[in-house]
C-alpha positions as CSV (number, residue, x, y, z in Angstrom):
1,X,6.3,33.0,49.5
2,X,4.7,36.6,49.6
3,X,1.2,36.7,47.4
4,X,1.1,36.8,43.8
5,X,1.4,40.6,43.0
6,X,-1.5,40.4,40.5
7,X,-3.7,38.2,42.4
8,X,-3.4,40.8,45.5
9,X,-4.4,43.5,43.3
10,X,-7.1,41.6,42.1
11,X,-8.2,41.0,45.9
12,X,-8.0,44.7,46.6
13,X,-10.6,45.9,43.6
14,X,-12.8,43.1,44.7
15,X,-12.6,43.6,48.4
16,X,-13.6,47.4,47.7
17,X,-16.5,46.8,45.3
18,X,-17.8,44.5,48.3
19,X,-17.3,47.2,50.6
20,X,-18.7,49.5,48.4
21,X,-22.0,47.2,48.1
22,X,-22.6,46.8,51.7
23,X,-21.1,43.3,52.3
24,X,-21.8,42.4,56.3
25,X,-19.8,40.3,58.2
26,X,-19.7,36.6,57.6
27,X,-21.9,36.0,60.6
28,X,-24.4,38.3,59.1
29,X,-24.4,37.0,55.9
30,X,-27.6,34.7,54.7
31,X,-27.3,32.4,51.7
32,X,-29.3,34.4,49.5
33,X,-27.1,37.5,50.0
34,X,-23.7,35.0,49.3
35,X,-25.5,33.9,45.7
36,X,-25.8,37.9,45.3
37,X,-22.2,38.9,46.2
38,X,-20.6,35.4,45.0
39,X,-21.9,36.7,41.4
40,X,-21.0,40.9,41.9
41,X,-17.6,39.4,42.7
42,X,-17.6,36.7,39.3
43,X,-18.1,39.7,37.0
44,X,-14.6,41.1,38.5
45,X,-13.1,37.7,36.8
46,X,-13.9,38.7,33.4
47,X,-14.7,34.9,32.7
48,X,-15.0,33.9,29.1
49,X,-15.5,30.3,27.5
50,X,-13.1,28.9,25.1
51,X,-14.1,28.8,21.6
52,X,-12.8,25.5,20.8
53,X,-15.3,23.5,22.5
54,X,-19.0,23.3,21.5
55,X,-21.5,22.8,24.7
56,X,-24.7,21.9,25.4
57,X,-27.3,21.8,28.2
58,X,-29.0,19.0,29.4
59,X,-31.5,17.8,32.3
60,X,-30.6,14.2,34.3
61,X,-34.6,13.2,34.6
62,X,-34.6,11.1,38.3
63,X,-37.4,9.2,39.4
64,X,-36.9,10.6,43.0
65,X,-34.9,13.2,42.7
66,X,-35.5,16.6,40.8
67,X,-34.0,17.0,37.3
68,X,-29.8,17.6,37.9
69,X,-29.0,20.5,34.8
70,X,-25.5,19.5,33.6
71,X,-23.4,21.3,30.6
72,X,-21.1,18.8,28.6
73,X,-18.5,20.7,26.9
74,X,-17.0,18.3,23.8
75,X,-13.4,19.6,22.0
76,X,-14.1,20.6,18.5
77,X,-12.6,18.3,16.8
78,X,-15.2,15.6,15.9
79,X,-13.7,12.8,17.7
80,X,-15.7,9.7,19.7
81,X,-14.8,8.0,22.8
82,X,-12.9,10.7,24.6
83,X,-12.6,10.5,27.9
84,X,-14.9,11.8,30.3
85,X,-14.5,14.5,33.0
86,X,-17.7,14.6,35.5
87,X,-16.8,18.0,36.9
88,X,-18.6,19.8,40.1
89,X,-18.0,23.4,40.6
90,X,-16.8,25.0,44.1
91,X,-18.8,27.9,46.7
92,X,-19.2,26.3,49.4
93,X,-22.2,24.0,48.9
94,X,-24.2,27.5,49.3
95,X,-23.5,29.2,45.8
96,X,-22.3,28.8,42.3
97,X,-23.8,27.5,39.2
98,X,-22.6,25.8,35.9
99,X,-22.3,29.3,34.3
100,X,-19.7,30.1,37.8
101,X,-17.3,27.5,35.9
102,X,-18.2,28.2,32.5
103,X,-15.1,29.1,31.5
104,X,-13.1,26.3,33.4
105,X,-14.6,23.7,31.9
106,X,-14.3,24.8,28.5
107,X,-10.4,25.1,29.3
108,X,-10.3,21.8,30.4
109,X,-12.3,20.7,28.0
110,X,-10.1,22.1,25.2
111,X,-6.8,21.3,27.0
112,X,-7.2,18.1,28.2
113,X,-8.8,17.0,25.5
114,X,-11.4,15.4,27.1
115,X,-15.4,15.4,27.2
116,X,-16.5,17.3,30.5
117,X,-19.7,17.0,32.0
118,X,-20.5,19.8,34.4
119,X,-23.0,18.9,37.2
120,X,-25.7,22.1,38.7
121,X,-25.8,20.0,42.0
122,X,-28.6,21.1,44.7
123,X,-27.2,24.3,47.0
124,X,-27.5,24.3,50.9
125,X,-28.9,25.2,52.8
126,X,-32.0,24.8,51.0
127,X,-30.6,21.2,50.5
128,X,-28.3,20.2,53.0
129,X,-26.1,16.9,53.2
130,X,-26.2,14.4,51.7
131,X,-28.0,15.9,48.5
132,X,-25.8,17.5,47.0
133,X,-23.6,14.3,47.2
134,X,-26.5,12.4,46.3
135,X,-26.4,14.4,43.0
136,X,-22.6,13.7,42.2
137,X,-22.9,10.3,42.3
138,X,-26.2,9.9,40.1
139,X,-24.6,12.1,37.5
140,X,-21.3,9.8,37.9
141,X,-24.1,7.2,37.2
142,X,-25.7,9.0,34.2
143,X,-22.2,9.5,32.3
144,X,-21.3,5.9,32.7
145,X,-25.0,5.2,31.0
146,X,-25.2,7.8,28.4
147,X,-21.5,8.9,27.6
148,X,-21.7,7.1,24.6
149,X,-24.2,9.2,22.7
150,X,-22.3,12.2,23.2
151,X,-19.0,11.0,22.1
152,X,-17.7,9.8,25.4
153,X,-15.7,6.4,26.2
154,X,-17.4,5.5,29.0
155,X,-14.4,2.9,30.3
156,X,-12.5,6.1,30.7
157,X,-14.4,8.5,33.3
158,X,-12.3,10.5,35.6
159,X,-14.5,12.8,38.3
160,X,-13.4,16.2,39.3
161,X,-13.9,19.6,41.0
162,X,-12.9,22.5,42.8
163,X,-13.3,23.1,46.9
164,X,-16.6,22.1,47.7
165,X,-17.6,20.2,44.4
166,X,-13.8,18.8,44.6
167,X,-15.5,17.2,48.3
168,X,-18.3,16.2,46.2
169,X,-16.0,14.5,43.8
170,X,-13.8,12.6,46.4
171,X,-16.7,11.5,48.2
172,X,-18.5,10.1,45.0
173,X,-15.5,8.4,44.3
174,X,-15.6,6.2,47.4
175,X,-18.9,5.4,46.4
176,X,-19.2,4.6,43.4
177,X,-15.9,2.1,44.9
178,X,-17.8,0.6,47.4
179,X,-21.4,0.5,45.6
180,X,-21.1,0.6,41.6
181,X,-19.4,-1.7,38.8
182,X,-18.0,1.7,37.6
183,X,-14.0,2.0,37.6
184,X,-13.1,5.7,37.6
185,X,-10.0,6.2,35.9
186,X,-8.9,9.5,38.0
187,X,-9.7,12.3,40.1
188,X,-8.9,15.8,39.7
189,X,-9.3,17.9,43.0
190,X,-8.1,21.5,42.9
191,X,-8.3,23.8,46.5
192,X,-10.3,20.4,47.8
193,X,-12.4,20.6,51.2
194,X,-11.8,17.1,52.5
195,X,-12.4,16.8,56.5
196,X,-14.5,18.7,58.9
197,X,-12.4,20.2,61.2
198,X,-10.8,23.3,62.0
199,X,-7.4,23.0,63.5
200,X,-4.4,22.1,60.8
201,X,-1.4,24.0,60.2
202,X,-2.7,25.9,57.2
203,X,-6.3,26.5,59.1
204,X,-4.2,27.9,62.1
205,X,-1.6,30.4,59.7
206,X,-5.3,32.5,59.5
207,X,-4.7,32.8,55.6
208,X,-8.2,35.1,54.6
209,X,-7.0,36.3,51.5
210,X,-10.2,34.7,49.4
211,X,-11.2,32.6,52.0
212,X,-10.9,32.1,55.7
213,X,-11.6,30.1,58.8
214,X,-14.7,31.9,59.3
215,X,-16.3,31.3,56.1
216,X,-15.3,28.1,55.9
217,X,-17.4,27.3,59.4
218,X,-20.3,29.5,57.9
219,X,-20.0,26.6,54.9
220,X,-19.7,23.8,56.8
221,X,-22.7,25.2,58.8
222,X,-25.3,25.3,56.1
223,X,-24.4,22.2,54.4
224,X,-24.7,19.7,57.2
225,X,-27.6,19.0,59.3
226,X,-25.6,18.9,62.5
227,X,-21.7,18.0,63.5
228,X,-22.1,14.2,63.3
229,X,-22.7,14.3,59.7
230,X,-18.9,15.7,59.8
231,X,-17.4,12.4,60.7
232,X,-19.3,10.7,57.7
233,X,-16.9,9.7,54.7
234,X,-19.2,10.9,52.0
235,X,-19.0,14.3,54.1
236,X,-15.0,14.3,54.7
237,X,-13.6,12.1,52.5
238,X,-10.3,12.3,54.9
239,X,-12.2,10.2,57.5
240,X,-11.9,6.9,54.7
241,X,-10.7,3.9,56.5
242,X,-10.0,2.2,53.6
243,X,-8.5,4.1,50.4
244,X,-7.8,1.2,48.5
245,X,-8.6,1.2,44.7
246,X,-10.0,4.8,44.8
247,X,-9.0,6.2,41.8
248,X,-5.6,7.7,41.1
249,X,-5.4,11.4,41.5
250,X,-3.9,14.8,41.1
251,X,-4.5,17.2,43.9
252,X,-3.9,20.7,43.5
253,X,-3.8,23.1,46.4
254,X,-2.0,27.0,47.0
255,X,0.3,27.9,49.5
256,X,-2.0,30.6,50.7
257,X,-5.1,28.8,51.5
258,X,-6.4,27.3,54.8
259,X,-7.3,24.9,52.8
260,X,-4.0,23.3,51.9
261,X,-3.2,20.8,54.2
262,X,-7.3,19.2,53.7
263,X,-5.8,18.6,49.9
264,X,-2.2,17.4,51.5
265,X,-3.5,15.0,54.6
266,X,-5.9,13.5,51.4
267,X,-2.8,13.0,49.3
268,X,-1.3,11.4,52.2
269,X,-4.1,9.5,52.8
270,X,-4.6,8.1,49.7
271,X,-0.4,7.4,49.2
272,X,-0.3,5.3,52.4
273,X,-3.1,2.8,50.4
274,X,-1.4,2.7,47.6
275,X,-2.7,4.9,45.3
276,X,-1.1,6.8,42.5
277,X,-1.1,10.6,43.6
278,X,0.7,13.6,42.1
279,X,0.5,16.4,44.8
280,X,1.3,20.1,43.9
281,X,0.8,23.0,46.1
282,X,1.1,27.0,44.7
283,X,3.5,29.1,46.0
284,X,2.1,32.8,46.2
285,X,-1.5,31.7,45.6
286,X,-5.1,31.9,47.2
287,X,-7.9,29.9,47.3
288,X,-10.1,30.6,44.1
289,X,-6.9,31.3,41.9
290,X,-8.5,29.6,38.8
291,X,-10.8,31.1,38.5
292,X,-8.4,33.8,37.8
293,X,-6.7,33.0,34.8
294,X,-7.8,35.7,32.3
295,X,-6.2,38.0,34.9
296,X,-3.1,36.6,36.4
297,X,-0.5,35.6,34.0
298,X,0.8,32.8,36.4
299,X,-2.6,31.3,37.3
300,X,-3.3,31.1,33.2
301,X,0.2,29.7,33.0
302,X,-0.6,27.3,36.0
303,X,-3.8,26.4,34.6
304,X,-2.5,24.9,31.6
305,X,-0.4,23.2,33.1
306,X,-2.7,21.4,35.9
307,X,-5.0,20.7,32.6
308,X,-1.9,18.5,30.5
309,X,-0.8,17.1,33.5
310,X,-4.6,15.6,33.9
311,X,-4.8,14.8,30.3
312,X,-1.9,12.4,31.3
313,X,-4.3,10.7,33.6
314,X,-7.1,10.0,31.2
């Protein structure tokens, strides 16, 4: 199916306001200049938080780790022991920030009726793998020991997240399988990166509408500390032997994304062990296309529908 009409026009405006701020070439680019342009191109979104959630910021104090900032949005209705959504945004390990997914969190939060916690997990390269995971599964940890006082059931935590952070969430959930008396009661991974590797059918139909092979190497690069860490299951979450008792999941991928078939072979993956998995994939979509919902009608539309669908899983 050709692009969405509205998400290409969107792509045009934003691909000229790069060009007009001097955007190099991906092999170019450092991670400092990536924060810069990832939040040029953000304002383009014209993000906004729902107003029916109230939110508030908090530091996860370590004893080895630094503090981990997360933002738990709570639906305003003064209800206790929602469910809890650990949620860890997307950019490629490299960039993004709890304010990057502001407004999708608060739309979950509101929709699906649930408490979400939204993790500000070390960037790469600065800190490469496996900190970042490291920092999904303490705050994982942290909601299970503190959802409680913020109005959270903490027998019903799902863990979630969007291309990179929906890695971070798929790998935390095999963890917290293999190494925790936690029982996750879903996973919600939208555009998820699950495998390193660079040759499926959706890799090799050169999509680069929002993102592209290329970048998608230049991520990989900066996160891990050399190609062996690629084979790892808490780096590709594909490469599970066993997926056995992970939790049940909805995957969410777009037609036009070379990421697709990463969220299908993980669907697969987790099918042929048993688990519960409801698999949708976007026709006319990109990579990115939630966070494009207060511009294209059909990703607001789509939205909404990813969030009741979850709601059914909580």
């Amino acid at each position: 199916m050709p692009i969405d009409p509205q998400i290409h026009q969107l792509l045009q405006k934003i691909g000229k306001r790069m060009t007009d701020l001097g955007h190099p070439p991906i092999s170019q680019l450092t991670p400092e200049q990536s924060r810069y342009f990832h939040r040029e191109a953000r304002k383009m979104f014209l993000k906004q938080r729902e107003g029916e959630v109230t939110v508030t910021n908090k530091n996860i104090h370590r004893k080895i780790h630094p503090d981990l900032p997360v933002r738990i949005y709570h639906p305003i209705q003064k209800e206790t022991h929602l469910p809890i959504l650990v949620y860890f945004h997307g950019g490629g390990w490299v960039f993004g920030d709890l304010d990057s997914t502001d407004d999708i969190c608060s739309f979950l939060a509101k929709v699906a009726k649930c408490i979400v916690v939204s993790v500000q997990y070390r960037l790469a390269p600065e800190n490469k793998y496996p900190l970042p995971f490291i920092d999904a599964v303490d705050a994982v940890k942290w909601t299970y020991q503190n959802g409680d006082v913020f109005g959270g059931d903490v027998n019903r935590i799902a863990i979630g997240g969007e291309s990179s952070g929906a890695n971070l969430a798929a790998a935390a959930a095999i963890k917290i399988r293999d190494s925790y008396d936690i029982n996750l009661l879903s996973q919600l991974l939208i555009t998820p990166v699950t495998n390193y590797g660079f040759n499926t059918s959706s890799y090799c139909e050169g999509f680069a509408y929002s993102l592209s092979k290329e970048t998608l190497i230049w991520f990989w690069n900066h996160y891990l500390e050399n190609e062996e860490q690629g084979k790892e299951i808490y780096a590709s979450p594909l490469q599970v032997i066993n997926a056995e008792n992970l939790p049940p999941a909805l995957i969410i991928t777009a037609e036009l994304d070379p990421l697709r078939d990463d969220g299908f072979l993980f669907a697969e993956k987790l099918k042929s062990s048993g688990v519960d998995v409801e698999y949708i994939c976007y026709e006319g979509f990109v990579h990115s296309f939630v966070h494009m919902i207060h511009i294209v009608e059909r990703a607001m539309l789509v939205m909404h529908e990813i969030a009741l669908r979850f709601r059914k899983m909580l």
